[in-house]
PDB file with SEQRES, HELIX, SHEET and CRYST1 records, atoms N, CA, C and O in Angstrom:
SEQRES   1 A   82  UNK UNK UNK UNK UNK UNK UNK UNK UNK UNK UNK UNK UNK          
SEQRES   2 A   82  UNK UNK UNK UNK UNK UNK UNK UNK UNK UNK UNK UNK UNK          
SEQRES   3 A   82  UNK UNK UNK UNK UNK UNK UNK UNK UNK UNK UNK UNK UNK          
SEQRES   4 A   82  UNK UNK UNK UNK UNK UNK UNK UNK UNK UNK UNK UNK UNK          
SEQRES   5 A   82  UNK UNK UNK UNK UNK UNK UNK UNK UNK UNK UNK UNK UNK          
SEQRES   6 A   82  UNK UNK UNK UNK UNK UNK UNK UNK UNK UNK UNK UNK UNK          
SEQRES   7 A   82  UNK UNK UNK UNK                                              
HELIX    1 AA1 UNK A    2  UNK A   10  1                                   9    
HELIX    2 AA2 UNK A   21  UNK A   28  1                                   8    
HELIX    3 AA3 UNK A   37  UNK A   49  1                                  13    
HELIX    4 AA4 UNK A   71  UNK A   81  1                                  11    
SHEET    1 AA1 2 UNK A  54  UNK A  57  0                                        
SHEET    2 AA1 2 UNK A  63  UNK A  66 -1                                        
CRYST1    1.000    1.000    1.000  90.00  90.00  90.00 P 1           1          
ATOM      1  N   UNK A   1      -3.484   3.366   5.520  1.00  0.00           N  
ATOM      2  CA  UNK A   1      -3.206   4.790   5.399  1.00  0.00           C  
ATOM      3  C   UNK A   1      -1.775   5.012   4.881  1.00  0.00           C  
ATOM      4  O   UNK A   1      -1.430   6.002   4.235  1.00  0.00           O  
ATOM      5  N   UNK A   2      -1.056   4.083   5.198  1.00  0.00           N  
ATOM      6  CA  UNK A   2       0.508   4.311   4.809  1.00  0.00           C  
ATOM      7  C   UNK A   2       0.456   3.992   2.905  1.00  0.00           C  
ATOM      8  O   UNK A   2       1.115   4.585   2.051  1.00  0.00           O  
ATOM      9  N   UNK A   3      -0.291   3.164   2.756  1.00  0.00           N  
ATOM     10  CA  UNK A   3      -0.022   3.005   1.272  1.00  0.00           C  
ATOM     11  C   UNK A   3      -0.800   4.077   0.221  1.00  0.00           C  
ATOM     12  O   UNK A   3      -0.616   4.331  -0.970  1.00  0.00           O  
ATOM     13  N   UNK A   4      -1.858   4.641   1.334  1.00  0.00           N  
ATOM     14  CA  UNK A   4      -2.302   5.936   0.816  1.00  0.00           C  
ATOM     15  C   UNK A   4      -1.903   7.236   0.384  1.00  0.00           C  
ATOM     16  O   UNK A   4      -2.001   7.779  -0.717  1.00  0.00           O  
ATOM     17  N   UNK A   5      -1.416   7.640   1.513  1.00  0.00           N  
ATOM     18  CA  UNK A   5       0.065   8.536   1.641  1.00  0.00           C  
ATOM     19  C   UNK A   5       1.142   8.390   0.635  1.00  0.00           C  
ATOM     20  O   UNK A   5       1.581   9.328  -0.031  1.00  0.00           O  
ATOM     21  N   UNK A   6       1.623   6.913   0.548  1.00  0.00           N  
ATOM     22  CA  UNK A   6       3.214   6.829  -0.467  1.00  0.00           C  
ATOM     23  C   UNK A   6       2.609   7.062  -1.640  1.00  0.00           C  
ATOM     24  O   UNK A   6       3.246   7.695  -2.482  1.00  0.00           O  
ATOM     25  N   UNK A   7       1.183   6.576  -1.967  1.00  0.00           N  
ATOM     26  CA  UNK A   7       0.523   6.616  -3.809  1.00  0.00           C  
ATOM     27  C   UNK A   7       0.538   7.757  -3.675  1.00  0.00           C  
ATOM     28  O   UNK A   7       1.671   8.142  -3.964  1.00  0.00           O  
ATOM     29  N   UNK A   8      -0.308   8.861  -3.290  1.00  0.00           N  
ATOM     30  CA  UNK A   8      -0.461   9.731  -3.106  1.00  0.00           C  
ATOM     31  C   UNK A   8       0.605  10.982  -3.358  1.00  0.00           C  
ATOM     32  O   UNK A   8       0.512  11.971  -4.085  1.00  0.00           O  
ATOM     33  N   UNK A   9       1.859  10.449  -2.286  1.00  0.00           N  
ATOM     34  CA  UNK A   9       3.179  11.522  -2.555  1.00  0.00           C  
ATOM     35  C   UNK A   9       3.546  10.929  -4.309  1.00  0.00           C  
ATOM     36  O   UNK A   9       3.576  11.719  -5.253  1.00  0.00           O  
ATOM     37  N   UNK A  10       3.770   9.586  -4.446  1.00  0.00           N  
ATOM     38  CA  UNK A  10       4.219   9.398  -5.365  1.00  0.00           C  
ATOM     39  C   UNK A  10       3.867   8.948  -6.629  1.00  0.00           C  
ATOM     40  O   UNK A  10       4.698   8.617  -7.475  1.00  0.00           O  
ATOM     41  N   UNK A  11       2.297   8.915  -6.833  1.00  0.00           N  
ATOM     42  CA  UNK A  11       1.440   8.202  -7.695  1.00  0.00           C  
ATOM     43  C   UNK A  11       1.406   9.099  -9.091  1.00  0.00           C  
ATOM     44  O   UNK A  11       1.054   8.610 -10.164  1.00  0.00           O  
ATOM     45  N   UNK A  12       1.794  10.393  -8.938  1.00  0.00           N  
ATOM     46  CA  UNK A  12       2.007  11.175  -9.972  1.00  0.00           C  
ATOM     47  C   UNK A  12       3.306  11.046 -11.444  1.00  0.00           C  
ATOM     48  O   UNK A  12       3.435  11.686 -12.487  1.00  0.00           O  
ATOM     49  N   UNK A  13       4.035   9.944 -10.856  1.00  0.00           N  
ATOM     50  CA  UNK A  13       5.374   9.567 -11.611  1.00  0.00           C  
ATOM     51  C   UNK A  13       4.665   8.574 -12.299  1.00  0.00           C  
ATOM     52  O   UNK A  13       3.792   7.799 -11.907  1.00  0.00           O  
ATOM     53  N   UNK A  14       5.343   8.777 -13.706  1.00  0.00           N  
ATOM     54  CA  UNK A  14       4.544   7.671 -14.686  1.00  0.00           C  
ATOM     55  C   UNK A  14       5.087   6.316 -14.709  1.00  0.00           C  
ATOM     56  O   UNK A  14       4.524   5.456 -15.387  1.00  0.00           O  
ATOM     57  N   UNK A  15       6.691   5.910 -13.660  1.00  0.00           N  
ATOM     58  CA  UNK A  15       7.001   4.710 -13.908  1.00  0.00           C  
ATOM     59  C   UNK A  15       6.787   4.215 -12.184  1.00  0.00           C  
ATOM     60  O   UNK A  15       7.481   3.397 -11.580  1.00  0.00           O  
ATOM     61  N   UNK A  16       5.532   5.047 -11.619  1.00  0.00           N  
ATOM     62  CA  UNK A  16       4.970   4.109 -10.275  1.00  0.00           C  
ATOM     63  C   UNK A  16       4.672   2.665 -10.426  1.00  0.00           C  
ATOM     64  O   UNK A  16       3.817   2.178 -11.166  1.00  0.00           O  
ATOM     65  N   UNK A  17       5.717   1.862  -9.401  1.00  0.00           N  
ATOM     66  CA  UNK A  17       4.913   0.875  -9.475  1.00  0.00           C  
ATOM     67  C   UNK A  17       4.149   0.441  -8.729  1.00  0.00           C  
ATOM     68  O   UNK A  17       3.478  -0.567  -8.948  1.00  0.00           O  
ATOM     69  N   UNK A  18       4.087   1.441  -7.230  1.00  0.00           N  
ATOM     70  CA  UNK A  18       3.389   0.788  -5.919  1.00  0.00           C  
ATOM     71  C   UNK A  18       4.391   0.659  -4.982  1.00  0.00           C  
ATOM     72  O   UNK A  18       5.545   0.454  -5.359  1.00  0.00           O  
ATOM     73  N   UNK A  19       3.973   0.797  -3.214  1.00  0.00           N  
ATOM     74  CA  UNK A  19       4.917   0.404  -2.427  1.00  0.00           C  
ATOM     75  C   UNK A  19       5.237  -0.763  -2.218  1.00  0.00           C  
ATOM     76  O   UNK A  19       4.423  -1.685  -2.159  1.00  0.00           O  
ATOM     77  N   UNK A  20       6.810  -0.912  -2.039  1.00  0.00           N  
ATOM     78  CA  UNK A  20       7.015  -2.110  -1.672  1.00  0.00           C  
ATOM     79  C   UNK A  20       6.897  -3.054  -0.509  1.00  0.00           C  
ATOM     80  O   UNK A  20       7.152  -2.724   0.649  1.00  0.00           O  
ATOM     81  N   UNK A  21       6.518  -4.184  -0.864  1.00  0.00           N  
ATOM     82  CA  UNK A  21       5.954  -4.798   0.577  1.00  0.00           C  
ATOM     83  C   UNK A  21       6.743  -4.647   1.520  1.00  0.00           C  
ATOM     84  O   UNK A  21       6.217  -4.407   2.606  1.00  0.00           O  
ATOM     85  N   UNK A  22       8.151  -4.723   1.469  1.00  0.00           N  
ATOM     86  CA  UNK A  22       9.267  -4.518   2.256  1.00  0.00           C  
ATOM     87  C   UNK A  22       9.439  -3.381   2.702  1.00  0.00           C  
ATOM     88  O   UNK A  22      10.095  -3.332   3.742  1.00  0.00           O  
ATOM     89  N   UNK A  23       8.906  -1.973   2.080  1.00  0.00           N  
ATOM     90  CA  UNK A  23       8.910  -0.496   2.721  1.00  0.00           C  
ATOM     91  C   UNK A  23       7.875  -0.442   3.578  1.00  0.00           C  
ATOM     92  O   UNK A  23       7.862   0.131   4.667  1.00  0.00           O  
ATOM     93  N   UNK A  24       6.889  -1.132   2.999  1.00  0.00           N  
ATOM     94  CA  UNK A  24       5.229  -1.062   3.894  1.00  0.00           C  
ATOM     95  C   UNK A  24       5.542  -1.987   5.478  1.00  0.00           C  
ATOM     96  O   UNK A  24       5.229  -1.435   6.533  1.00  0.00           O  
ATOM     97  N   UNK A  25       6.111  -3.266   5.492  1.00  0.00           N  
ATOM     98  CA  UNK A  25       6.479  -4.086   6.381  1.00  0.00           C  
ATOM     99  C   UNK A  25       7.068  -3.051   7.366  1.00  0.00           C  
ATOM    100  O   UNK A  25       6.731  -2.799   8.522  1.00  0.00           O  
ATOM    101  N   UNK A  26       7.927  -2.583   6.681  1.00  0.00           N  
ATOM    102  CA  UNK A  26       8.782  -1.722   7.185  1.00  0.00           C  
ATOM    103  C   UNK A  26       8.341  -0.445   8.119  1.00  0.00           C  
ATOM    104  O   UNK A  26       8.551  -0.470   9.332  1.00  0.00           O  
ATOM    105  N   UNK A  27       7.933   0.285   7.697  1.00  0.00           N  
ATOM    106  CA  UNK A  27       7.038   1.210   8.241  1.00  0.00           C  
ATOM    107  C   UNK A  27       5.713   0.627   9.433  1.00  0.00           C  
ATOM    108  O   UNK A  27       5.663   1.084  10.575  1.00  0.00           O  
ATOM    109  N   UNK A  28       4.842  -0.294   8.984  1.00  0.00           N  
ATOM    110  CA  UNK A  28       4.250  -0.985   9.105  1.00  0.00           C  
ATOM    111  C   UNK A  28       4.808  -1.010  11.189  1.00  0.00           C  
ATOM    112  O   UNK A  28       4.258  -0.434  12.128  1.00  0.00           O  
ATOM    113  N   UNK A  29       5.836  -1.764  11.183  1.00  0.00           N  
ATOM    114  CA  UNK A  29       6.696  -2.198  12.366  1.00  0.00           C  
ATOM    115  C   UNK A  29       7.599  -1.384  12.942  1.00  0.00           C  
ATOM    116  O   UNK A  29       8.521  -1.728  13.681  1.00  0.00           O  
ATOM    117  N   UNK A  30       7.286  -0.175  12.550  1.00  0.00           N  
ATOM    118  CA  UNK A  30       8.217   0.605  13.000  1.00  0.00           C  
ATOM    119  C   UNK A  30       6.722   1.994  13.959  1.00  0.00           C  
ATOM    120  O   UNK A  30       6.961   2.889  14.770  1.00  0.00           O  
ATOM    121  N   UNK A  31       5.691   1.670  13.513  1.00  0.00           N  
ATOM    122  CA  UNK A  31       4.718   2.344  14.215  1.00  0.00           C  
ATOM    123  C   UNK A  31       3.579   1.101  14.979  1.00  0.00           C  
ATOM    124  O   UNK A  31       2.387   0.947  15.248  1.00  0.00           O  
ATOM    125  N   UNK A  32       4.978   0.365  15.087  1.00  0.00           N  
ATOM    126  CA  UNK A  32       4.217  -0.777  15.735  1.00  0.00           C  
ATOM    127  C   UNK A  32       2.184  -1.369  15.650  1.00  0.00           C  
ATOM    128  O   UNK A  32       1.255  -1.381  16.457  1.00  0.00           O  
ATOM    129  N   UNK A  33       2.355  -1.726  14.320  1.00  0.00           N  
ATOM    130  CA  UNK A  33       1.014  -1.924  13.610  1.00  0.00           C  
ATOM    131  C   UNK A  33       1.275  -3.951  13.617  1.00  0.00           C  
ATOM    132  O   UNK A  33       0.526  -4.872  13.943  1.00  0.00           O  
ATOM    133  N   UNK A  34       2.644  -3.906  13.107  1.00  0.00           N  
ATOM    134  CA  UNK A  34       2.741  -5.112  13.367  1.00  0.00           C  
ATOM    135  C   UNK A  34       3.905  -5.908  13.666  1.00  0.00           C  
ATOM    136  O   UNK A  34       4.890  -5.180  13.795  1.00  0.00           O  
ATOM    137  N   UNK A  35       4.227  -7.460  13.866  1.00  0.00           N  
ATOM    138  CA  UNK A  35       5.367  -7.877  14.428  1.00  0.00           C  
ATOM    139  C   UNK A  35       5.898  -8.301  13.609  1.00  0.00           C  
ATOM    140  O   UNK A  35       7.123  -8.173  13.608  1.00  0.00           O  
ATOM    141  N   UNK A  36       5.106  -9.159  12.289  1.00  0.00           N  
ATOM    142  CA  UNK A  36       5.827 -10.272  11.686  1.00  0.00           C  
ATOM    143  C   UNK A  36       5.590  -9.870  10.236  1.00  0.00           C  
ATOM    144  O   UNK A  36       4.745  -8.977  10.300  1.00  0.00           O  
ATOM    145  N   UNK A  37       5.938 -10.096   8.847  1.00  0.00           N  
ATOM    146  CA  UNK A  37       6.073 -10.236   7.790  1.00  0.00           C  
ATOM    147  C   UNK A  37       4.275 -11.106   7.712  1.00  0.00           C  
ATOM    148  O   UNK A  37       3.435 -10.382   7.177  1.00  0.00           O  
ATOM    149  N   UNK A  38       3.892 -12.124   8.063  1.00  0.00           N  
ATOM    150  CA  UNK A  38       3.318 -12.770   7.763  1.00  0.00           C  
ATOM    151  C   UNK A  38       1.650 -12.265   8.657  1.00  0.00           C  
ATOM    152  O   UNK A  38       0.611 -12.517   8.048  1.00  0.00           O  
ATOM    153  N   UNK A  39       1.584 -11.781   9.648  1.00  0.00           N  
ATOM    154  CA  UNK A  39       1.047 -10.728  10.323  1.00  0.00           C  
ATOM    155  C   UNK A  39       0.417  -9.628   9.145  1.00  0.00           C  
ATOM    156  O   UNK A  39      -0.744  -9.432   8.786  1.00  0.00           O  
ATOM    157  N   UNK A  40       1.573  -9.073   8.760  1.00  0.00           N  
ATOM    158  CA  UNK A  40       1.075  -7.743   7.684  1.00  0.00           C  
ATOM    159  C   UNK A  40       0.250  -8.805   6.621  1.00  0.00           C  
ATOM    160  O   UNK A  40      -0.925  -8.529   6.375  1.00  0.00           O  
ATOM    161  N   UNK A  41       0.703  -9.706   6.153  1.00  0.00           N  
ATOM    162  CA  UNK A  41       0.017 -10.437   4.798  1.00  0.00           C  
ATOM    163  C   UNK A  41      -1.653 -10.698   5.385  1.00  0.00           C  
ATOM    164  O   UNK A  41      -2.650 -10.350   4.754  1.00  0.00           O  
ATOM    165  N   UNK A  42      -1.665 -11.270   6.499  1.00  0.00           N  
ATOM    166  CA  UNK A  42      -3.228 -11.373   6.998  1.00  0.00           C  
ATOM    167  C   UNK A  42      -4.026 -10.354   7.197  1.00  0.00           C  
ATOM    168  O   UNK A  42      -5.215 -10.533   7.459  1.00  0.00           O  
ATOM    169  N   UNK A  43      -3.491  -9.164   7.102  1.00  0.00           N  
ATOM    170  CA  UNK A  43      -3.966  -7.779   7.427  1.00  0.00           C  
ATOM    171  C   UNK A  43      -4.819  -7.594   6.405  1.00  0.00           C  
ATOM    172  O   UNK A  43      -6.011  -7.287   6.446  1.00  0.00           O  
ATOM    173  N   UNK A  44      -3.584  -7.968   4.777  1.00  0.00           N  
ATOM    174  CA  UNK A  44      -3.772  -7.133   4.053  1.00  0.00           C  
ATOM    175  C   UNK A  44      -4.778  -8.207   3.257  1.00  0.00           C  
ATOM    176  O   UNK A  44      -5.482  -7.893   2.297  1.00  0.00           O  
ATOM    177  N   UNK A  45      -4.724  -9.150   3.680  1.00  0.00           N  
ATOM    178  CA  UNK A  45      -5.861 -10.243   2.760  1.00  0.00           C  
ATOM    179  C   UNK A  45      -7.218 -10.210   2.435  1.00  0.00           C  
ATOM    180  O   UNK A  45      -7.820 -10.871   1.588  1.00  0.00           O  
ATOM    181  N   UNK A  46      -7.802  -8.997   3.541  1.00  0.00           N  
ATOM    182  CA  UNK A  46      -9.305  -8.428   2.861  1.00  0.00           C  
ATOM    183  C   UNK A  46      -9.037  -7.185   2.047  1.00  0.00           C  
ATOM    184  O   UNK A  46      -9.992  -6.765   1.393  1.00  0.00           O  
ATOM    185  N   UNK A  47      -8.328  -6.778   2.006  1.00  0.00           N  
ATOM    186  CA  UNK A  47      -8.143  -5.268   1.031  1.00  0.00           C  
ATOM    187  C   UNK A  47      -7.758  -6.259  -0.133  1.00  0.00           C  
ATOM    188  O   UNK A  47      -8.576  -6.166  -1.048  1.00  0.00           O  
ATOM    189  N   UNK A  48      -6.770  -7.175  -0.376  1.00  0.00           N  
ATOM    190  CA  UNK A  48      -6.872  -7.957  -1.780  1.00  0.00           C  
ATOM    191  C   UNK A  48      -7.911  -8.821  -2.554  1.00  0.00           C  
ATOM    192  O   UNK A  48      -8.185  -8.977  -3.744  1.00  0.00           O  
ATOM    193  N   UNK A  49      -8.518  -9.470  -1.006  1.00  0.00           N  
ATOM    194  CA  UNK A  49     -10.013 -10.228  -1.336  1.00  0.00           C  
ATOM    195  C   UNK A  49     -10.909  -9.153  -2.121  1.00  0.00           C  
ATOM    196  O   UNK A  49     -11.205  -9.669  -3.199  1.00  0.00           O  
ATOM    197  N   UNK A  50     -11.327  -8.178  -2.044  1.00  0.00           N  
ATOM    198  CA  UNK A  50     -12.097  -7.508  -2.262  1.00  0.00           C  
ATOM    199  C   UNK A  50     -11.702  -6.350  -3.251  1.00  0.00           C  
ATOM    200  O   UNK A  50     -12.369  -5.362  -3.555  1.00  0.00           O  
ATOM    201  N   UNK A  51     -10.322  -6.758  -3.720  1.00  0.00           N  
ATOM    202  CA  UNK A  51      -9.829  -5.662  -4.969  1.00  0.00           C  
ATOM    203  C   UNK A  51     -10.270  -4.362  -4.775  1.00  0.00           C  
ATOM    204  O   UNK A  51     -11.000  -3.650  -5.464  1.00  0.00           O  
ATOM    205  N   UNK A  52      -9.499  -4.104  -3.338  1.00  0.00           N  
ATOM    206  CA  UNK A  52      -9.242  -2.683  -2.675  1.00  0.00           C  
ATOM    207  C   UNK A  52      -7.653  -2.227  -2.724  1.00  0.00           C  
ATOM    208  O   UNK A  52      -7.234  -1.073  -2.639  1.00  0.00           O  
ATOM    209  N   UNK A  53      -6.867  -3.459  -2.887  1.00  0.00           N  
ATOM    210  CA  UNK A  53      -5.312  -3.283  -3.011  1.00  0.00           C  
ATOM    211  C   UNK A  53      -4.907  -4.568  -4.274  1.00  0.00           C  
ATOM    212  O   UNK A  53      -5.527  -5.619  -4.438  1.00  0.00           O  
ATOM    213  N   UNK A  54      -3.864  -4.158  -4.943  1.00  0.00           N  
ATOM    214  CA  UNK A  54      -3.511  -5.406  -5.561  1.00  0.00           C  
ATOM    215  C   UNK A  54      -2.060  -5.000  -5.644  1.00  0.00           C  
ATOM    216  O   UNK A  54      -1.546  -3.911  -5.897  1.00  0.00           O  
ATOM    217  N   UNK A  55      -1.382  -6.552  -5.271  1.00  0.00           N  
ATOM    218  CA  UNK A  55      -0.348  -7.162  -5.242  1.00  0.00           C  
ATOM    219  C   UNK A  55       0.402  -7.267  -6.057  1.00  0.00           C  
ATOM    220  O   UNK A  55       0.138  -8.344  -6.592  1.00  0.00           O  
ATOM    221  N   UNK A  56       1.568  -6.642  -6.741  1.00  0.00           N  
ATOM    222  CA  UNK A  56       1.860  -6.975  -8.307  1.00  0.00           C  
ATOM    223  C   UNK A  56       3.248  -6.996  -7.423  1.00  0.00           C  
ATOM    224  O   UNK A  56       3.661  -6.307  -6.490  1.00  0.00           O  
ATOM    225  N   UNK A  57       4.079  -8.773  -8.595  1.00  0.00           N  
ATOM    226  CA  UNK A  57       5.429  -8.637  -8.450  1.00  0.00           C  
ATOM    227  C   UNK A  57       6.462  -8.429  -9.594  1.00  0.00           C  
ATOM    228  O   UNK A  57       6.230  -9.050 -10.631  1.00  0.00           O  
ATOM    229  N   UNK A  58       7.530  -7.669  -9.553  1.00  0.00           N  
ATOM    230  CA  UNK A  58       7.999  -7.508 -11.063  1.00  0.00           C  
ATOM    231  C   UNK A  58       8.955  -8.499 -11.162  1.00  0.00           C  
ATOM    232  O   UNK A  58       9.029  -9.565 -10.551  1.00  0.00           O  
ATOM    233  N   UNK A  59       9.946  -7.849 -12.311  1.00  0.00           N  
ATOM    234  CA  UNK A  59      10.674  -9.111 -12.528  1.00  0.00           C  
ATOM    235  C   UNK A  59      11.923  -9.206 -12.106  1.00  0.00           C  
ATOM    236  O   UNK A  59      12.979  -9.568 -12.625  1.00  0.00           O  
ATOM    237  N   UNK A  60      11.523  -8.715 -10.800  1.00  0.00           N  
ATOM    238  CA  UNK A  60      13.021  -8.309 -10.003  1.00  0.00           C  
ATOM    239  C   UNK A  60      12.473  -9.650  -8.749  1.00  0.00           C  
ATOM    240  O   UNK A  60      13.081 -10.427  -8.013  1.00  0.00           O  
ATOM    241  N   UNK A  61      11.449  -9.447  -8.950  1.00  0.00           N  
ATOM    242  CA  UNK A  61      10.904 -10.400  -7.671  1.00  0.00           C  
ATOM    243  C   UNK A  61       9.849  -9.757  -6.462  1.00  0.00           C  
ATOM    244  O   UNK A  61       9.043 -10.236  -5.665  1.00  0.00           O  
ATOM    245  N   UNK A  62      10.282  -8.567  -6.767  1.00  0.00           N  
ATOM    246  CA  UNK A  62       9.680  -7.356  -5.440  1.00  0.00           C  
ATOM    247  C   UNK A  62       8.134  -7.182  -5.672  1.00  0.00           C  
ATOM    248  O   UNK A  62       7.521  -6.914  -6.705  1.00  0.00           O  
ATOM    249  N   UNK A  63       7.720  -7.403  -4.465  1.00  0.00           N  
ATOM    250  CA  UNK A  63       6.143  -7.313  -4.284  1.00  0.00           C  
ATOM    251  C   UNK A  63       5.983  -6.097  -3.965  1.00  0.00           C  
ATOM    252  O   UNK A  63       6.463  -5.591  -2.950  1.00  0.00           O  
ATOM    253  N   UNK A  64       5.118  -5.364  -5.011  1.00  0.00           N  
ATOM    254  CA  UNK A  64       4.606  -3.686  -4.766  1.00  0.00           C  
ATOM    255  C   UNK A  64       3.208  -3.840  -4.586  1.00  0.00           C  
ATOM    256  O   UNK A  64       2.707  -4.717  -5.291  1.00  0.00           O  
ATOM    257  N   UNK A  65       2.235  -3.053  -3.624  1.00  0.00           N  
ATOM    258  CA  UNK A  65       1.056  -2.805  -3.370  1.00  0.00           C  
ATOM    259  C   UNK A  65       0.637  -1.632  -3.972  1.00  0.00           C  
ATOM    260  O   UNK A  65       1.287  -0.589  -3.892  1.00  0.00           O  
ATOM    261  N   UNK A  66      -0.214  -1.718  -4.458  1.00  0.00           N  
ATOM    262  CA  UNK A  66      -1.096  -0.271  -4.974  1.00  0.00           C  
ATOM    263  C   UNK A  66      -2.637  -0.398  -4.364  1.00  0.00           C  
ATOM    264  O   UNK A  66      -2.990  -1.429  -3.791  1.00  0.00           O  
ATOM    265  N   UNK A  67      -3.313   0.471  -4.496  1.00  0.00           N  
ATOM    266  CA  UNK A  67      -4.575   0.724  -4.684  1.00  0.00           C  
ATOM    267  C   UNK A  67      -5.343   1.382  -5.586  1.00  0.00           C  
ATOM    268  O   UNK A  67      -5.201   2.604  -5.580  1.00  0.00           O  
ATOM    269  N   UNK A  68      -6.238   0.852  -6.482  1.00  0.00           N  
ATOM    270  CA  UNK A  68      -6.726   0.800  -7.782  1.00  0.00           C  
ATOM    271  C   UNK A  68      -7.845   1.801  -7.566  1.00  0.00           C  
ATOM    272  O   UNK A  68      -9.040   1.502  -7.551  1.00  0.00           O  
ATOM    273  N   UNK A  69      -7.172   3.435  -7.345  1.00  0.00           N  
ATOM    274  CA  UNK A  69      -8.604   3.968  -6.830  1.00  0.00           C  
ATOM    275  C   UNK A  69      -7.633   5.310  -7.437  1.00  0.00           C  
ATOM    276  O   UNK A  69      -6.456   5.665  -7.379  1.00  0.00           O  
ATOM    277  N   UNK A  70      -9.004   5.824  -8.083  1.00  0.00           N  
ATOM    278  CA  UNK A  70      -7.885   7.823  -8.771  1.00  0.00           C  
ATOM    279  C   UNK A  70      -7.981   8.315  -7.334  1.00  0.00           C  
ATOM    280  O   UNK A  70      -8.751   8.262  -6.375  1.00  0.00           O  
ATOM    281  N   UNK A  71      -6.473   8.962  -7.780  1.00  0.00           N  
ATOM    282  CA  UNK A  71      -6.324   9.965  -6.721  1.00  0.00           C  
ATOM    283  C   UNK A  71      -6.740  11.084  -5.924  1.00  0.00           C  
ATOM    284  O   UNK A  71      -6.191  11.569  -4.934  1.00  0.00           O  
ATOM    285  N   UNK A  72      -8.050  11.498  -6.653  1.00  0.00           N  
ATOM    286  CA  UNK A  72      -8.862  12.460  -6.098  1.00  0.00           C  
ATOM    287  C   UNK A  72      -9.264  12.008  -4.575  1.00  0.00           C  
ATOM    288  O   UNK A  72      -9.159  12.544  -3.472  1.00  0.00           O  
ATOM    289  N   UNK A  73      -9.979  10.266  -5.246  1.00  0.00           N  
ATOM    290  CA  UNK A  73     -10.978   9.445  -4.182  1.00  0.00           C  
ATOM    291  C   UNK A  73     -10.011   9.281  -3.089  1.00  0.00           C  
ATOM    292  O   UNK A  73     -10.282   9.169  -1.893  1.00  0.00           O  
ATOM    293  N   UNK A  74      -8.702   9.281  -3.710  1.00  0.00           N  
ATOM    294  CA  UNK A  74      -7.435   8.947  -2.273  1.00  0.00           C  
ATOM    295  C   UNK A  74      -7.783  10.141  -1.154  1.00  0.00           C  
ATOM    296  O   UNK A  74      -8.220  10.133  -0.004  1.00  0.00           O  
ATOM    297  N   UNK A  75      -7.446  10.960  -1.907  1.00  0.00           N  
ATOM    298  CA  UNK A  75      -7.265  12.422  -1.281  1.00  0.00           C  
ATOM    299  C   UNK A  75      -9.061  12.680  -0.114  1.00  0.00           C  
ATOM    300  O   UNK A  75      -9.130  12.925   1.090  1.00  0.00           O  
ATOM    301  N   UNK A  76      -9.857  12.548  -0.815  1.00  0.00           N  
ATOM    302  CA  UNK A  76     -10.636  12.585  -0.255  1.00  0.00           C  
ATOM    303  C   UNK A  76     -11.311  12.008   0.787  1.00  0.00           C  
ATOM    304  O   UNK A  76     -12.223  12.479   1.467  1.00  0.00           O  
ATOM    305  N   UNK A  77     -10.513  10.430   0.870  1.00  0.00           N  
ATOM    306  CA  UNK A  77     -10.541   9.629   1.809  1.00  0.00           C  
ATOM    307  C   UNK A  77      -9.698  10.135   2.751  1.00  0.00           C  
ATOM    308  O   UNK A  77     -10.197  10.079   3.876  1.00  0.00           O  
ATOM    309  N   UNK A  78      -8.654  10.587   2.714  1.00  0.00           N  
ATOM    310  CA  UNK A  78      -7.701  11.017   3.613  1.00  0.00           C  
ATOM    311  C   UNK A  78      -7.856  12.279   4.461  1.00  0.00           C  
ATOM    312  O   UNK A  78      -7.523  12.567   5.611  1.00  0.00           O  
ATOM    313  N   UNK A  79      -8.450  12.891   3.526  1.00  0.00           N  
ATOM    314  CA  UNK A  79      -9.113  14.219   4.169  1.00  0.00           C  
ATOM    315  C   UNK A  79     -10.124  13.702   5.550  1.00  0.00           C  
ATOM    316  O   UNK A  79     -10.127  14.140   6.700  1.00  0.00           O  
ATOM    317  N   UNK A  80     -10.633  13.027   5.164  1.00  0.00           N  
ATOM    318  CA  UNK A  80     -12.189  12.654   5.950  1.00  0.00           C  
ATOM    319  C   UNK A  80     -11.598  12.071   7.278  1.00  0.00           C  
ATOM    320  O   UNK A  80     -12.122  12.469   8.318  1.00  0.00           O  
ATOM    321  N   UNK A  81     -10.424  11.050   7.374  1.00  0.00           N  
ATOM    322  CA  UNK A  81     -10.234  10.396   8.073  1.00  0.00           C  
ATOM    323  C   UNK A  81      -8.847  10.883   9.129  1.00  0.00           C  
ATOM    324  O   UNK A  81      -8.337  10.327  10.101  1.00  0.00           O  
ATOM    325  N   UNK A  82      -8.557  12.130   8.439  1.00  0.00           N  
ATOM    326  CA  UNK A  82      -7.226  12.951   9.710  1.00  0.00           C  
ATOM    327  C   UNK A  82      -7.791  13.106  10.430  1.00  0.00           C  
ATOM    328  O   UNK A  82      -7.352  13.620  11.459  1.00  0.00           O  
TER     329      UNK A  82                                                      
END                                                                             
């Protein structure tokens, strides 16, 4: 839901690249979802298995998450599930 939300606020900018794993971690542990860096990666390993999220790193090094879904379907998922 958190990476739903950030695409969502911010998916409208044309140089989006996705949240960063380090903002998501971040957040992530701060609503106590999880403890460890490596914790969140096992979480997120069926949403990547199944090309529900994908992983892109640039050439800075930084791992951004997106989800490969138009924003309507976001919105509408989000609706359903408040």
């Amino acid at each position: 839901m958190l990476v739903v939300k950030h695409q969502l606020k911010n998916g409208r900018n044309p140089n989006y690249q996705g949240m960063s794993f380090k903002e998501l971690y971040s957040s992530c542990r701060e609503a106590f979802l999880v403890s460890t860096d490596v914790a969140l990666r096992a979480q997120l390993t069926e949403f990547l298995d199944h090309k529900l999220a994908k992983l892109k790193r640039t050439a800075e090094g930084t791992e951004n998450i997106t989800i490969p879904i138009k924003n309507i379907l976001l919105e509408q998922f989000l609706n359903e599930h408040n």
